[in-house]
FITIMAR-48743 format. One record per residue (C-alpha): x, y, z; residue in three letters. Coordinates in nm, 2 decimals, padded with zeros to 4 digits. Each point is the difference from the previous one (the first is absolute). Layout:
N
PT     east    north       up   pake
PT        X        Y        Z    ALA
...
END
This chain:
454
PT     east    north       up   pake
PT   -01.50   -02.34    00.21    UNK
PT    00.28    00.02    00.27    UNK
PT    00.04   -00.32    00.19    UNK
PT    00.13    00.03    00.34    UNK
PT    00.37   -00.13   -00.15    UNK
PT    00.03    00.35   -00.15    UNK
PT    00.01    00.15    00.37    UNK
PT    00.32    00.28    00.07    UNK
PT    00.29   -00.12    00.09    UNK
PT    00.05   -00.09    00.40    UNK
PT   -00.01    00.31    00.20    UNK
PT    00.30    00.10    00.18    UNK
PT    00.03   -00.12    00.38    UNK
PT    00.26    00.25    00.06    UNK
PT   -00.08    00.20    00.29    UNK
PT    00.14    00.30   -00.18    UNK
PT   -00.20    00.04   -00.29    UNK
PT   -00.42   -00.02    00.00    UNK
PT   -00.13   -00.37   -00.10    UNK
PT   -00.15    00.14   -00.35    UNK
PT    00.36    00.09   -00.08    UNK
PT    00.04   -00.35   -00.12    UNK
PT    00.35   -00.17   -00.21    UNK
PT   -00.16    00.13   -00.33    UNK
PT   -00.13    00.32    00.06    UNK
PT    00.36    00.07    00.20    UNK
PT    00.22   -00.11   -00.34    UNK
PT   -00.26    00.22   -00.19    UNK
PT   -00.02    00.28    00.20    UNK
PT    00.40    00.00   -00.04    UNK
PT    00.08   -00.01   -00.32    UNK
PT   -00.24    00.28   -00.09    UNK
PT    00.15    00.23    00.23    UNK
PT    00.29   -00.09   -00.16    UNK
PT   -00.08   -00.01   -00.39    UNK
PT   -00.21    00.34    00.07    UNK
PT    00.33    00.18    00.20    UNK
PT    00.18   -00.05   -00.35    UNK
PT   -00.27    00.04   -00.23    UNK
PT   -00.07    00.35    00.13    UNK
PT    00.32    00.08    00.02    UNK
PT    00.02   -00.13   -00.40    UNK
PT   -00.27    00.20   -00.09    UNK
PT    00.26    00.31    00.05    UNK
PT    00.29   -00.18   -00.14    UNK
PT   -00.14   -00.11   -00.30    UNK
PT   -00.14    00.39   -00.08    UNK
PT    00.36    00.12    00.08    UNK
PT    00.19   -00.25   -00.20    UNK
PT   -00.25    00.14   -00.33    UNK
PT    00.10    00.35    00.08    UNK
PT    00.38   -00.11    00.02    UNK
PT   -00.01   -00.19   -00.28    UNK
PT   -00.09    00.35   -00.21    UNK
PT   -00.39   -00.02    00.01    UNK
PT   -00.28    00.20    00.04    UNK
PT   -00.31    00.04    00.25    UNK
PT   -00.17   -00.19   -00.35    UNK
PT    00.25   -00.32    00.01    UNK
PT   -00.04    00.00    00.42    UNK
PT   -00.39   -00.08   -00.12    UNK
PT    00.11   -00.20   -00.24    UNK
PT    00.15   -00.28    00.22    UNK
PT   -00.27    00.04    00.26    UNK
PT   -00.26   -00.06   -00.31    UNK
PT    00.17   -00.29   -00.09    UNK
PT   -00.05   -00.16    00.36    UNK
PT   -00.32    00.12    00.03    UNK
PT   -00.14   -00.17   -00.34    UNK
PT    00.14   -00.33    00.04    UNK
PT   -00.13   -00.01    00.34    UNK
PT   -00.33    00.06   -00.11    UNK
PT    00.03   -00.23   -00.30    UNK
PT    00.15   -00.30    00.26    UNK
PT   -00.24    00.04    00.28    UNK
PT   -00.32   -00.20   -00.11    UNK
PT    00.24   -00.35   -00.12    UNK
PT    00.19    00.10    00.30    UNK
PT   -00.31   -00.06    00.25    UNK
PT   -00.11   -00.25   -00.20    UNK
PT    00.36   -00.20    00.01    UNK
PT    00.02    00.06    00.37    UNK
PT   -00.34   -00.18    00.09    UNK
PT    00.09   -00.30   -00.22    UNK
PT    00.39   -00.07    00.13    UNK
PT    00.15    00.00    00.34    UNK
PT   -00.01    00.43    00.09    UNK
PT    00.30   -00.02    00.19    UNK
PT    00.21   -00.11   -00.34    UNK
PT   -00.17    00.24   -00.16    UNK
PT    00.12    00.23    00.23    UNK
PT    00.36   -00.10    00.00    UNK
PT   -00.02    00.00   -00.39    UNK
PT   -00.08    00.30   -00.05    UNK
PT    00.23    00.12    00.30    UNK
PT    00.30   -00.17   -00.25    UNK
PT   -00.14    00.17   -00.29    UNK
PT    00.03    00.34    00.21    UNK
PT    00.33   -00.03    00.09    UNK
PT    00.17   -00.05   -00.29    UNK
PT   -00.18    00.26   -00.19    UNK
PT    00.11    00.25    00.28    UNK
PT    00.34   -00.13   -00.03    UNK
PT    00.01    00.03   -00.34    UNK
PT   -00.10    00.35    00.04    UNK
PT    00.25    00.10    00.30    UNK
PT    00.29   -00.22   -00.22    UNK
PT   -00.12    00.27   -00.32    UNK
PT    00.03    00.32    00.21    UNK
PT    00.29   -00.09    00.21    UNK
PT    00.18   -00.10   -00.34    UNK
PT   -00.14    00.41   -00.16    UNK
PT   -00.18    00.03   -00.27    UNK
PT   -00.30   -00.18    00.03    UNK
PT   -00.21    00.02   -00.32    UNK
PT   -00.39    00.13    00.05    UNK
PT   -00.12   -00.29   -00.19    UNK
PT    00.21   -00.29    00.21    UNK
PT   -00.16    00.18    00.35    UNK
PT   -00.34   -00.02   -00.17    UNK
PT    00.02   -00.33   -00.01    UNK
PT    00.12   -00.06    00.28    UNK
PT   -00.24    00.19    00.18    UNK
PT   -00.31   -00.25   -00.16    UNK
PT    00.20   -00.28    00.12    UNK
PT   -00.03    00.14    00.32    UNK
PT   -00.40    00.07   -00.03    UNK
PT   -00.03   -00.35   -00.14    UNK
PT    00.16   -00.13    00.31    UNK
PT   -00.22    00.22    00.18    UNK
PT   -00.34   -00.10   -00.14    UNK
PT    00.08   -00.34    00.06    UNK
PT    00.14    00.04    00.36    UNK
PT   -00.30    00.21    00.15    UNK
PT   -00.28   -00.22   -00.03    UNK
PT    00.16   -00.31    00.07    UNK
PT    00.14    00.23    00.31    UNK
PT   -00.33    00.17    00.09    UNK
PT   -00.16   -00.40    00.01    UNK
PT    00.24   -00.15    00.18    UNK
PT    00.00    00.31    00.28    UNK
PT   -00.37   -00.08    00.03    UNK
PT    00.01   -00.35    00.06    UNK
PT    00.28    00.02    00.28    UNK
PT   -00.24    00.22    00.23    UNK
PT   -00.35   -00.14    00.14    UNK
PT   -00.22    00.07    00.30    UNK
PT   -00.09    00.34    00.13    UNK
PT    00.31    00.14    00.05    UNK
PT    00.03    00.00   -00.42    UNK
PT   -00.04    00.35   -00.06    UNK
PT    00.25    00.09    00.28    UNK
PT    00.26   -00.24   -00.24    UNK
PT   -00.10    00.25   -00.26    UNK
PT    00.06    00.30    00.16    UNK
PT    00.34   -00.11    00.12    UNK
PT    00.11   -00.12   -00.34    UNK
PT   -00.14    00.32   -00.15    UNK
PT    00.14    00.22    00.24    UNK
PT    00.34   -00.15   -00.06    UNK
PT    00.00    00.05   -00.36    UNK
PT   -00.04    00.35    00.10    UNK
PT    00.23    00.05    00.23    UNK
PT    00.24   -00.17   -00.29    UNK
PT   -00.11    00.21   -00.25    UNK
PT    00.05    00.32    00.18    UNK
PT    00.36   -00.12    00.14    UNK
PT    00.07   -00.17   -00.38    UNK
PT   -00.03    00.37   -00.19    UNK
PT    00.18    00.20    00.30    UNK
PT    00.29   -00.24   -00.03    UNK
PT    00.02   -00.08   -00.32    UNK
PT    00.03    00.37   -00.10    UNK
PT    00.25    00.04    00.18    UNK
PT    00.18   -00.28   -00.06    UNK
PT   -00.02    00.11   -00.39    UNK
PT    00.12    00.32    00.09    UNK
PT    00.30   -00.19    00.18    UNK
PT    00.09   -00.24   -00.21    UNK
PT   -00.19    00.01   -00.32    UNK
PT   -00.30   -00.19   -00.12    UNK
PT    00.16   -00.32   -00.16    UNK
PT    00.08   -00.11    00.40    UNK
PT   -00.38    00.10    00.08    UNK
PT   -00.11   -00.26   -00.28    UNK
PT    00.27   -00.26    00.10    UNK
PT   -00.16    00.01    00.36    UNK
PT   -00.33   -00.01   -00.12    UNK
PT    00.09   -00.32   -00.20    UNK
PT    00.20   -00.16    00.35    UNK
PT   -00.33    00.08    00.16    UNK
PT   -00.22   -00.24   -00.26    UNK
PT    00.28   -00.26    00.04    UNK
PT   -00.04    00.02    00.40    UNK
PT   -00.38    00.03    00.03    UNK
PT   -00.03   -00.30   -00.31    UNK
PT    00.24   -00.22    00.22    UNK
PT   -00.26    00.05    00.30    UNK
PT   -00.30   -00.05   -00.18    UNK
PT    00.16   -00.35   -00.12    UNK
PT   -00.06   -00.12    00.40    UNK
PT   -00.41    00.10   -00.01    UNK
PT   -00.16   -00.35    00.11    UNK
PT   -00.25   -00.08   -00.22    UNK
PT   -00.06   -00.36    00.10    UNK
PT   -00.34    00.11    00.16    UNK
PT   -00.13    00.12   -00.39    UNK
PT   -00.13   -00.31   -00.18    UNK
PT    00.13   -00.04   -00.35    UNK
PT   -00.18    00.24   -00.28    UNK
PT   -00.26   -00.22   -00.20    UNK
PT    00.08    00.07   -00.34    UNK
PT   -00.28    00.20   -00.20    UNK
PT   -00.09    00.05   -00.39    UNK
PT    00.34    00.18   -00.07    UNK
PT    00.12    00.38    00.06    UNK
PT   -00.27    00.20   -00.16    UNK
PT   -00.29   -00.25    00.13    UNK
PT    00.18    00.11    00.38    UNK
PT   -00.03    00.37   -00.16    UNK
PT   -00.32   -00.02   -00.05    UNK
PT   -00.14   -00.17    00.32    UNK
PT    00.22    00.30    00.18    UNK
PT   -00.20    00.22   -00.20    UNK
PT   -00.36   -00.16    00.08    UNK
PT    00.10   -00.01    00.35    UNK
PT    00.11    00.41   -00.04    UNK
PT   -00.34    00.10   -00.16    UNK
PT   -00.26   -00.16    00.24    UNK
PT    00.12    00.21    00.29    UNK
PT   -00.17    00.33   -00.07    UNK
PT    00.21    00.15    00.29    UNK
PT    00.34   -00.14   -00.14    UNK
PT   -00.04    00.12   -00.34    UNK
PT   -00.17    00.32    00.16    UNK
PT    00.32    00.11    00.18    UNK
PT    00.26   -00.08   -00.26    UNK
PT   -00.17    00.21   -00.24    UNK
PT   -00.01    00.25    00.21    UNK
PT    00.38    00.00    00.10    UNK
PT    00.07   -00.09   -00.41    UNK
PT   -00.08    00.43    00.01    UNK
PT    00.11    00.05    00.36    UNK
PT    00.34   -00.15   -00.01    UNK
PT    00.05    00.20   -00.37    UNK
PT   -00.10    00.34    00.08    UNK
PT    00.21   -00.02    00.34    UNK
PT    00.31   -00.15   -00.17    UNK
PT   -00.05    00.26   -00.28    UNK
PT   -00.06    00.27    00.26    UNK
PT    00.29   -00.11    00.23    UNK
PT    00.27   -00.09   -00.28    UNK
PT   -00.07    00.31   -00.19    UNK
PT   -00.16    00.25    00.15    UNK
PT    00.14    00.01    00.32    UNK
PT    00.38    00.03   -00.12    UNK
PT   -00.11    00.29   -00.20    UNK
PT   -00.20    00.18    00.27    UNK
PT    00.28   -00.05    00.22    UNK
PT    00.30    00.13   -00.21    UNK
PT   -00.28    00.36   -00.08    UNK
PT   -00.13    00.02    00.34    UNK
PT    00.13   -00.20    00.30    UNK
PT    00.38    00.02   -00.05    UNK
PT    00.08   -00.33   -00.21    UNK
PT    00.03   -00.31    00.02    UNK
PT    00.15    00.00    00.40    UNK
PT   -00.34    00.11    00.11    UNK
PT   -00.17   -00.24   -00.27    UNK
PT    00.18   -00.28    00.16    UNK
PT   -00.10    00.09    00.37    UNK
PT   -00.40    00.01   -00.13    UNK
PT    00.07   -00.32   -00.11    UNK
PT    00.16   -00.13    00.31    UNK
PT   -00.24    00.09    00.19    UNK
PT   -00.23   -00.20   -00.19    UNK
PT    00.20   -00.30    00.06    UNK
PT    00.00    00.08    00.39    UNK
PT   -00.36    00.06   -00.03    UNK
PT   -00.06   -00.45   -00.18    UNK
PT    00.20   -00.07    00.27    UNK
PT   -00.19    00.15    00.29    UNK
PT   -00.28   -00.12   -00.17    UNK
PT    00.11   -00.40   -00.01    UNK
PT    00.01    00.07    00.41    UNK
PT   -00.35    00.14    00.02    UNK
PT   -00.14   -00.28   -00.22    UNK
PT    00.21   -00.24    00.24    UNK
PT   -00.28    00.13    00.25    UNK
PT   -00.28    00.06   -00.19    UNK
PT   -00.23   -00.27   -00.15    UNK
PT   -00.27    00.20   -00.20    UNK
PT   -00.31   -00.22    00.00    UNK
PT   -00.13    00.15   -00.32    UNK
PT    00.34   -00.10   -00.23    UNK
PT   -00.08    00.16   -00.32    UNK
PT   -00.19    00.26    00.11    UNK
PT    00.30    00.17    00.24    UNK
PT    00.21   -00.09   -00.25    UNK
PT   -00.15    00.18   -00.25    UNK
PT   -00.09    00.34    00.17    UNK
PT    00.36   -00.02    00.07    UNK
PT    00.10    00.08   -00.36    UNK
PT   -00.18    00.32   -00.02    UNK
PT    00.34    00.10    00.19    UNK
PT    00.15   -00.05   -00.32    UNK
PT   -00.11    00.32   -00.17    UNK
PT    00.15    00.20    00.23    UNK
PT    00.36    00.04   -00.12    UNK
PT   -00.13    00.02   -00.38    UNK
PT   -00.17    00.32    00.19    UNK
PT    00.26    00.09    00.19    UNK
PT    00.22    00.05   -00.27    UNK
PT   -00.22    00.16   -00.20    UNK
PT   -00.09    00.27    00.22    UNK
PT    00.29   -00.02    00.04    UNK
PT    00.03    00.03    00.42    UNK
PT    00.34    00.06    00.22    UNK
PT    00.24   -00.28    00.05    UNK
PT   -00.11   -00.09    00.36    UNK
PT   -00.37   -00.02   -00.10    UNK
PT    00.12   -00.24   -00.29    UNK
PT    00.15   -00.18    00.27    UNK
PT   -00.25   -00.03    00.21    UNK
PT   -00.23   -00.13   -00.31    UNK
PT    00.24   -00.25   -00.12    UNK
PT    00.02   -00.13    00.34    UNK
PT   -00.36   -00.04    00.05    UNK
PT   -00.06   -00.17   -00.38    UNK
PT    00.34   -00.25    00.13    UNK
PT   -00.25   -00.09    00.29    UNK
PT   -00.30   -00.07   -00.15    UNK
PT    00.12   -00.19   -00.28    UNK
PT    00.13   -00.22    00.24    UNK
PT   -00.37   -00.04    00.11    UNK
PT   -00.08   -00.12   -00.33    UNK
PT    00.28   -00.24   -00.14    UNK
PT   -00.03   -00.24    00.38    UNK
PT   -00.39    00.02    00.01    UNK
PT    00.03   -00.05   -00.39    UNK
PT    00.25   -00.33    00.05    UNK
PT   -00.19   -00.12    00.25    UNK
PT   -00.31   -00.04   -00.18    UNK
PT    00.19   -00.17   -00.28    UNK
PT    00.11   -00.24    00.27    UNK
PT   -00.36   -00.07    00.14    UNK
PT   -00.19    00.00   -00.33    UNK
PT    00.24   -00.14   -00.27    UNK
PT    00.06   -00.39   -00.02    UNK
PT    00.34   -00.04    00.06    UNK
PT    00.08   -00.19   -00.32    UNK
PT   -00.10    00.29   -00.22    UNK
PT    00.16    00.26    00.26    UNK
PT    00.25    00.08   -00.27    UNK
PT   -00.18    00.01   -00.33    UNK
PT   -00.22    00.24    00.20    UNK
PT    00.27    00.23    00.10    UNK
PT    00.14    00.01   -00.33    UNK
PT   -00.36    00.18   -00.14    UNK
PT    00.06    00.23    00.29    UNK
PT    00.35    00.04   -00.07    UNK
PT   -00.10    00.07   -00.40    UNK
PT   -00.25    00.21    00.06    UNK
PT    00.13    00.20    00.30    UNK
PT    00.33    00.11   -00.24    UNK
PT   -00.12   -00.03   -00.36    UNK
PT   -00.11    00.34   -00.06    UNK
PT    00.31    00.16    00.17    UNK
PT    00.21    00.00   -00.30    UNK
PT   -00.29    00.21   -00.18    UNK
PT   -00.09    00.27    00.30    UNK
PT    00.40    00.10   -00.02    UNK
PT    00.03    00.00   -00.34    UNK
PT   -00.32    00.22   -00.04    UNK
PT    00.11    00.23    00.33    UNK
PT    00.25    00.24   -00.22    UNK
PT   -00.27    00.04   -00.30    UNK
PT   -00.29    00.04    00.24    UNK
PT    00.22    00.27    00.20    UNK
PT    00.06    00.18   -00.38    UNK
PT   -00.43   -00.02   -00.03    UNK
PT   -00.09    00.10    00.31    UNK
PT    00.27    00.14    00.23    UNK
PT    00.16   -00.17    00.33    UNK
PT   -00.24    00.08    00.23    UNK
PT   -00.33   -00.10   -00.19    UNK
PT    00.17   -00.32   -00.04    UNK
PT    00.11   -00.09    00.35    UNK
PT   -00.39    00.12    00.07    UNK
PT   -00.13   -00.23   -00.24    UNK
PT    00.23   -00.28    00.16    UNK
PT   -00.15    00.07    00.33    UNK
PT   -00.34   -00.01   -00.16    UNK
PT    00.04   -00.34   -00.14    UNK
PT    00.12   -00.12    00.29    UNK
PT   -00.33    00.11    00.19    UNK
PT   -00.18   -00.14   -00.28    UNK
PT    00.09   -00.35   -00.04    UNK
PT    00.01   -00.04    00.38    UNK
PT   -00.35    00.10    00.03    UNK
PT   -00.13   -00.22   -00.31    UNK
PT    00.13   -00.29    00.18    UNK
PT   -00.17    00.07    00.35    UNK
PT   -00.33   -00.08   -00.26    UNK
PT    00.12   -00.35    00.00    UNK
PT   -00.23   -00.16    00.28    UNK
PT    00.27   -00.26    00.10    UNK
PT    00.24    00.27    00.03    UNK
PT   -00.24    00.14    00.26    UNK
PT   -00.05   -00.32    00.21    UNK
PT    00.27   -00.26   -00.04    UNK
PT    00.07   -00.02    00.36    UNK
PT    00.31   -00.20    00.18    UNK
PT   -00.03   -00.33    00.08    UNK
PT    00.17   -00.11    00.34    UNK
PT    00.20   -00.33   -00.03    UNK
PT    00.06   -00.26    00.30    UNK
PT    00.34    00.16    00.15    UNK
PT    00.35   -00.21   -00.11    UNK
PT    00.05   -00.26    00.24    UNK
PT    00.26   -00.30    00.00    UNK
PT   -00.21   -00.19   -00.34    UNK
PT    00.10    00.25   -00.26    UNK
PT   -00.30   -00.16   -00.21    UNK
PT   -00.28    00.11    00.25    UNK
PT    00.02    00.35   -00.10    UNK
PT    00.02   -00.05   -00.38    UNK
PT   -00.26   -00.24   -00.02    UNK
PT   -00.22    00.26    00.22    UNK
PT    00.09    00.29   -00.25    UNK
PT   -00.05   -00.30   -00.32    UNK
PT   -00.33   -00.09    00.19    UNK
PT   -00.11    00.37   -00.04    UNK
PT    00.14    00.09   -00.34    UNK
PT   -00.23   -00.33   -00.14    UNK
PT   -00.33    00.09    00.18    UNK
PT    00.07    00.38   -00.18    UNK
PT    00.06   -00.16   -00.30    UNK
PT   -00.33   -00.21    00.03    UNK
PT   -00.24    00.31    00.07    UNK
PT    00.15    00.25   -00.22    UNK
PT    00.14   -00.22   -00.30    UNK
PT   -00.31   -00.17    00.00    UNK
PT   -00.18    00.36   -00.05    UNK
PT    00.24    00.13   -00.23    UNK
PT    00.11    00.24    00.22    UNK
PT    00.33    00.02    00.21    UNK
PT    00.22    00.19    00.24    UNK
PT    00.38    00.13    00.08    UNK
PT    00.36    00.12    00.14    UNK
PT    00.72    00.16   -00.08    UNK
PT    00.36    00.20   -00.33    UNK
PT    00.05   -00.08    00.00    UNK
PT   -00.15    00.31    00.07    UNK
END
């Protein structure tokens, strides 16, 4: 269990920044904005530089398939690696690993005639780097925030990623459309560089030194035990294992398609969608307010939301009611992901913080490969419309299994002793808590709950 040497780094005495916005959660807070600016933009770039290069719409899935599966196949040893070494160098590793593959990428396109097989690869370097870099990132973000004002950390982090996701895609179209997508890449590798160099400064000499355990799959498998005796945890990541599919699937194939037959194309597509980014980041202010007592329980009836552009579009309903939907889903999901981080933060111990994450990381984007592969046949079978309404349906399905889950229903929020001048005092509060949990439900073989990386 966490000693009170694993306490967040000193808050910040600055007047001009809050005393929960610490050294660490600063650097962190940082770099993502500035790896996320670029990797948005990259997303746009790297489809681009396919569709240059002479491919298809098939090959742009291609190279987006080849992330995806090593992401997925590199998650588990990722979390696992990340709780037994320093996560700050496992950060900066797989920052290193991330730029060069990028630069590799931007050096292939900027050269012409990149080869579908050499972006492929690239591509899984970059969701190798990626599986191995969220974890130990999601960890690390949760032990530099303690005391009450936690889930207000959250919701400013989230709500930054947001804004940089939103401002990432505008820009980085146009700067493809300016000056090509081999410069878009090349930023996007500058941008690992600069946010790796920052992380290098994270002070970690508050975190005592990792015991070592039984080896790599011995770490796996405690990660696991600790995943599965939490009815609410493993409740709520399989329900987003079908949430997160049939939205992606819904929103990365249907919606392009509705759009170019019935809204106008892909400008009007691209507004729906930008107003779903305003709507996370409105949302991060509300939950910088709000403090839901019942976490899991808000959270959850928040993702009913969710169903409502797979409706939408099936219907499918004018442009400014899809905005208007979009909007509201951007919201509430923002309800979810900081009451869902937050819980991870009171309930998980903070030495298996990222073997945790990477089972919710696994499960949360395992099935997405399969729900848009089987969108075009199941659009042959059954037509657009019944699809996007069975979307919907599952959607409504799996979020009201999980609302079964009696810890789902109760795990309430437990307030910490505010940060004062002992940055210890608040962790060992929130460490005092998490072990009498631990006692009464562990003991009972029973558990309870609580961010992306969703």
């Amino acid at each position: 269990m966490t000693s009170s040497a694993d306490a967040p780094s000193t808050p910040s005495k600055s007047p001009r920044r809050p005393a929960w916005a610490g050294r660490n959660y600063t650097l962190l807070a940082t770099s993502a904005f500035i790896t996320a600016l670029g990797a948005n933009g990259a997303l746009i770039a790297s489809a681009f530089a396919v569709l240059e290069s002479g491919g298809d719409g098939g090959d742009v899935g291609l190279v987006a398939a080849a992330r995806t599966l090593f992401l997925v196949i590199f998650l588990l040893v990722g979390g696992a690696v990340a709780d037994r070494l320093p996560r700050h160098h496992v950060m900066v590793a797989a920052n290193a690993l991330n730029f060069f593959s990028q630069g590799a990428f931007a050096l292939l396109v900027l050269m012409g005639d990149p080869q579908l097989w050499q972006m492929m690869v690239l591509s899984a370097l970059g969701g190798m780097g990626q599986a191995f870099f969220s974890p130990a990132a999601e960890g690390m973000l949760m032990a530099s925030v303690t005391g009450e004002q936690a889930s207000r950390a959250f919701a400013l982090f989230r709500m930054a990623m947001s804004g940089a996701a939103v401002a990432g895609a505008a820009l980085g179209g146009a700067l493809v459309a300016a000056f090509g997508p081999g410069w878009v890449l090349a930023v996007d590798a500058a941008a690992f560089a600069v946010a790796g160099a920052l992380r290098c400064f994270l002070d970690v000499s508050h975190i005592a030194p990792r015991e070592p355990g039984g080896g790599l799959l011995s770490d796996m498998r405690d990660g696991w035990r600790e995943f599965v005796s939490r009815p609410w945890l493993w409740g709520i990541v399989a329900q987003f294992s079908v949430v997160v599919a049939v939205v992606g699937a819904a929103e990365a194939v249907f919606g392009p398609l509705v759009a170019r037959d019935e809204l106008g194309g892909a400008g009007p597509w691209g507004f729906a969608l930008g107003a779903f980014g305003v709507g996370t980041i409105l949302g991060g202010l509300l939950m910088m307010r709000w403090k839901p007592k019942r976490l899991l329980f808000a959270a959850t009836l928040s993702v009913f939301s969710l169903a409502l552009p797979s409706a939408a579009l099936a219907v499918p309903v004018p442009l400014p009611a899809l905005v208007a939907v979009m909007f509201v889903s951007g919201v509430t999901i923002e309800i979810f992901g900081v009451s869902w981080i937050t819980a991870l933060h009171q309930e998980i111990p903070e030495e298996k913080l990222s073997r945790v994450s990477a089972y919710d990381w696994f499960g949360s984007v395992a099935m997405v490969p399969i729900a848009t592969a089987l969108a075009g046949p199941a659009e042959s079978a059954f037509g657009r419309s019944a699809s996007l309404w069975g979307c919907a349906a599952l959607v409504v399905v799996a979020t009201t299994a999980v609302l079964f889950v009696p810890d789902v229903r109760r795990l309430r929020r437990r307030e910490s002793t505010p940060i004062t001048g002992d940055p210890a005092a608040g962790r060992a509060d929130v460490v005092g808590v998490v072990d009498s949990v631990m006692g009464a439900e562990i003991g009972a073989a029973a558990t309870r709950d609580a961010t992306p990386p969703r």
